[in-house]
C-alpha positions in Angstrom: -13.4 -10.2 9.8 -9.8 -11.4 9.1 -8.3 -8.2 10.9 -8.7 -5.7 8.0 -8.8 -2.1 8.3 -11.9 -0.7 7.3 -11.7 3.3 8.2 -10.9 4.2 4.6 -13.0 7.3 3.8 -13.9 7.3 -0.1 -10.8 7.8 -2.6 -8.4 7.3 0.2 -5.6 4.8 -0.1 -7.0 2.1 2.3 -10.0 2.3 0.9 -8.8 1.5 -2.6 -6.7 -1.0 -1.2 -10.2 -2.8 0.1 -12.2 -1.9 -3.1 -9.1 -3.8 -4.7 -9.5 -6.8 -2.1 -13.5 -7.2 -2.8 -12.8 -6.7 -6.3 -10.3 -9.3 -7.3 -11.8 -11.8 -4.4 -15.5 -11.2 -6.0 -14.4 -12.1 -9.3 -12.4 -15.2 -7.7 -15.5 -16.2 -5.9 -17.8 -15.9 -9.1 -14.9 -18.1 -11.3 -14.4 -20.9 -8.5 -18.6 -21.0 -8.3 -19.1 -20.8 -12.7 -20.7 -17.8 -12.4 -20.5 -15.4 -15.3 -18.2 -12.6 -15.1 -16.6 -10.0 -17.4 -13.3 -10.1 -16.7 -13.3 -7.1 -18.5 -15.1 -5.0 -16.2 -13.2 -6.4 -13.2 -9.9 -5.7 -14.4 -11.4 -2.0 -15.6 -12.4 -1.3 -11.9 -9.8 -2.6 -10.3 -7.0 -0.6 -12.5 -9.0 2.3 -11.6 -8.3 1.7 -7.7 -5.0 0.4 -8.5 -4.1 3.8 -10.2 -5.0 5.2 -6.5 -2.2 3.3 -5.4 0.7 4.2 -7.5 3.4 4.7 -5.3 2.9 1.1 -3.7 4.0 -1.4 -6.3 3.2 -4.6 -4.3 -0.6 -3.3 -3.6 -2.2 -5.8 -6.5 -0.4 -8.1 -4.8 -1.1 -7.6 -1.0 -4.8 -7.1 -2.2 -4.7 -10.4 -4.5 -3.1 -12.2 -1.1 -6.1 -10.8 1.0 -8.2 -11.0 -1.6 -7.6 -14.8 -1.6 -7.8 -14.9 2.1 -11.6 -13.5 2.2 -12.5 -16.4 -0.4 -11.1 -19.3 1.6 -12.8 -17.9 4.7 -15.9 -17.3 2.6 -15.9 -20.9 0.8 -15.4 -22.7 4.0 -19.0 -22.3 4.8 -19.9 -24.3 1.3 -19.4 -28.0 2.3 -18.0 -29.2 -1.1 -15.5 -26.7 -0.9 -14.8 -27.2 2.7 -14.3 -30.7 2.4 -11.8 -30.1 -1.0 -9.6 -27.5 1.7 -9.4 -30.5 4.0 -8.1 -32.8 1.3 -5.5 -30.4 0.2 -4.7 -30.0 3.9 -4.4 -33.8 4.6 -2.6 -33.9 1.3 0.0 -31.2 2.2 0.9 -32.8 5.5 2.0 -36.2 4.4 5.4 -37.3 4.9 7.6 -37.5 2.1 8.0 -40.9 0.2 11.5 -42.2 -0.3 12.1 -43.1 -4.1 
């Protein structure tokens, strides 16, 4: 699903990376649905993952990026939140109106 690399033996690099990715995109899921969540925790874990990663310091954001990527896939199956992607689809391809 969505091309990731999922070889990462435990405490290596990629798979912090992806414990990163299902981290942040869990929490994202739980917010965009009103679940409750301690943001606490989830910035806790994912620091912990993140200090796995020091020598990359774009990796919160490359796993934020997927991260975001694995929600939208995973939301498009909810039809209230597929038909709100279409909307801001349709709504980013309209031609420009001249003031």
């Amino acid at each position: 699903r969505l091309a990731r690399d999922l070889s990462g033996t435990f405490g290596s690099a990629s798979y912090a990376f992806e414990e990163m990715i299902a981290e942040l995109g869990s929490c994202q899921i739980g917010m965009t649905l009103g679940l409750p969540c301690d943001i606490d925790n989830h910035a806790s874990y994912v620091g912990h993952w993140l200090q796995r990663l020091k020598a990359d310091k774009t990796a919160i954001f490359k796993a934020a990026a997927a991260a975001q990527r694995a929600v939208d896939y995973c939301l498009a199956f909810h039809p209230d939140f597929a038909a709100q992607d279409l909307a801001t689809e349709d709504a980013g391809s309209a031609e420009p109106i001249a003031a």
